[in-house]
Every structure is written in C-alpha cells, then in structure tokens.
Backbone as CSV, one residue per row, in Angstrom:
resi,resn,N_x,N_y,N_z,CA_x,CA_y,CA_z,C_x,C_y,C_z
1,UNK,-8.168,-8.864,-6.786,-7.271,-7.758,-7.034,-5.843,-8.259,-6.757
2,UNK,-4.624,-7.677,-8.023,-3.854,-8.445,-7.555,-3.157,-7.987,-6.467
3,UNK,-2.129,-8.098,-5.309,-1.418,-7.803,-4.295,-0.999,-6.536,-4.913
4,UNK,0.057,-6.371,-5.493,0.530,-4.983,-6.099,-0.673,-4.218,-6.221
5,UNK,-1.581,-4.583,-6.591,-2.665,-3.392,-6.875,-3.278,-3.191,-5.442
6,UNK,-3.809,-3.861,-4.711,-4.119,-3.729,-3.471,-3.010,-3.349,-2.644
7,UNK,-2.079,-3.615,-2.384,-1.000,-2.508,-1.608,-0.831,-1.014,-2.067
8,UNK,-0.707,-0.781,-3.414,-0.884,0.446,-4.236,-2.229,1.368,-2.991
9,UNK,-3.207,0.705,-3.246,-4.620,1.199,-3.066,-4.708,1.141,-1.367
10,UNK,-3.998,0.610,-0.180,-3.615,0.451,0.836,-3.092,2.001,1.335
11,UNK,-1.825,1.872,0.479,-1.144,2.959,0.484,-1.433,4.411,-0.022
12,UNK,-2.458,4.491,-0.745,-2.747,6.048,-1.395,-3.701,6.534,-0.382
13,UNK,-4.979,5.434,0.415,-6.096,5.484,0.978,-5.010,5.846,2.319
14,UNK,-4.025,5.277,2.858,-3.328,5.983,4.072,-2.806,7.562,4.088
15,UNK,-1.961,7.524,2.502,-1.596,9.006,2.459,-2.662,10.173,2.205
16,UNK,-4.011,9.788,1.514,-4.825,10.439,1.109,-5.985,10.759,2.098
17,UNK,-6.073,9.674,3.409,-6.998,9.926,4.537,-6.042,10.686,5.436
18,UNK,-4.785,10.653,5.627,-4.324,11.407,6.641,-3.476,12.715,6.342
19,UNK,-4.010,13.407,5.375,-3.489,14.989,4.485,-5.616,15.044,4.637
20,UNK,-6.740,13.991,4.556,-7.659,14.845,4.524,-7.764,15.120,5.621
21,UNK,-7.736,14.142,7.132,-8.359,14.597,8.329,-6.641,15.176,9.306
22,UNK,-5.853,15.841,8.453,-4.595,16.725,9.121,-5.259,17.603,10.084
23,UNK,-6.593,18.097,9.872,-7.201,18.963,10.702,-7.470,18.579,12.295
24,UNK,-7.529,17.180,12.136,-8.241,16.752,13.519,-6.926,15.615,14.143
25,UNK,-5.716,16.226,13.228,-4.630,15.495,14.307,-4.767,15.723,16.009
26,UNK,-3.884,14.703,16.463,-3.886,15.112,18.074,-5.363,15.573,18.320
27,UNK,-6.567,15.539,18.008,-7.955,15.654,18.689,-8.425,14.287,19.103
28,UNK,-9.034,14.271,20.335,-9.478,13.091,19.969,-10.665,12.477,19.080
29,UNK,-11.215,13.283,18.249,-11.730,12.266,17.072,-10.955,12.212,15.820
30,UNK,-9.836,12.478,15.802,-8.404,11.937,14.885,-8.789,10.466,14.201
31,UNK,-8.735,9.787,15.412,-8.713,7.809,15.063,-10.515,7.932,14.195
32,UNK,-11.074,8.671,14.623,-12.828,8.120,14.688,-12.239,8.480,13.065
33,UNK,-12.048,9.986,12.645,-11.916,10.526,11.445,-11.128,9.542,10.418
34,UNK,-9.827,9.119,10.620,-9.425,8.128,9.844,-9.846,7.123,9.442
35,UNK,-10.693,6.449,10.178,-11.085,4.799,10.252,-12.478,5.619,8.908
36,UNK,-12.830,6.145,9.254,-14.268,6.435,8.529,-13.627,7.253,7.500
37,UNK,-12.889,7.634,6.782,-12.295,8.007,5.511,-11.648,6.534,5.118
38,UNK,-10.979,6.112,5.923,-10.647,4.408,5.280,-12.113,3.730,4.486
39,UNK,-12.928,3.829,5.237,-14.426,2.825,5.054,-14.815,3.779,3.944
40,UNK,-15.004,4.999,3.978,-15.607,5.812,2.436,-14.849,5.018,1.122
41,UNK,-13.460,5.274,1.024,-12.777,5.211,-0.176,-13.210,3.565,-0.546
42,UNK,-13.093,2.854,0.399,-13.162,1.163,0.265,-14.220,0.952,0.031
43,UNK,-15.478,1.324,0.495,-16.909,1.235,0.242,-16.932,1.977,-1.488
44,UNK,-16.418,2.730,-1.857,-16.753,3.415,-3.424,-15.763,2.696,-4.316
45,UNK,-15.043,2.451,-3.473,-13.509,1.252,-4.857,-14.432,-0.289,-4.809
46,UNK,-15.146,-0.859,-3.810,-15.964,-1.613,-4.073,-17.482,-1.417,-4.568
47,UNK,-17.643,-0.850,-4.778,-18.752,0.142,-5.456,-18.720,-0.261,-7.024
48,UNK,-17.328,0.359,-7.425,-17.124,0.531,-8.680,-16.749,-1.309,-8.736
49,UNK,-15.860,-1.755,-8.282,-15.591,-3.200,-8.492,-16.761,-4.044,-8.847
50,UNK,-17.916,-4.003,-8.556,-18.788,-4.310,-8.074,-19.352,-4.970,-9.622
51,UNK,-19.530,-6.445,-9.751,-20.140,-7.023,-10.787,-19.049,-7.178,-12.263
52,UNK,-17.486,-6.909,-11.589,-16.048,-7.078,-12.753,-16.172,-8.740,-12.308
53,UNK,-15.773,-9.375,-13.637,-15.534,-10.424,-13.296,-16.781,-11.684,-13.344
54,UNK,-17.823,-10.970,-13.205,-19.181,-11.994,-13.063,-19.586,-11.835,-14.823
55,UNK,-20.285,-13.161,-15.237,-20.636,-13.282,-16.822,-22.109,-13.520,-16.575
C-alpha cells in the first residue's frame, strides 16, 4: 500500500474510532474501546486486501 494511501487510512481509522467510542471518553475502558475499533477496521481492510496482487 502506498504511504499516502496508508496514512489516508491511519487517519480516517483515528477520526472514525474516536466519534465511534465518544461514549466511553474519560471511562476507563476508553483505551480498551479504541485499540479494538483500531484492530476491527484493520482486520476487514485486510480482509478485503487479501489475495490483490498474488497471480
């Protein structure tokens, strides 16, 4: 993936995990909630990646 595209995808997965878990700011499972919305989106963008590139 090139850099621009992976910073792109860095950056939407930060703004887009922390507007989903806004609910559990300042709680302490805040950090638990983020890290595991990081791992969803990355686990399904490699999902789909999955076999681009192989002949």
């Amino acid at each position: 993936m090139p850099s621009g595209t992976f910073d792109r995808w860095q950056q939407i997965t930060k703004d887009f995990c922390a507007k989903a878990c806004a609910a559990y700011r300042q709680g302490t499972i805040d950090t638990q909630m983020i890290i595991g919305c990081h791992d969803n989106l990355n686990r399904a963008l490699l999902k789909e990646l999955k076999g681009l590139g192989e002949n």
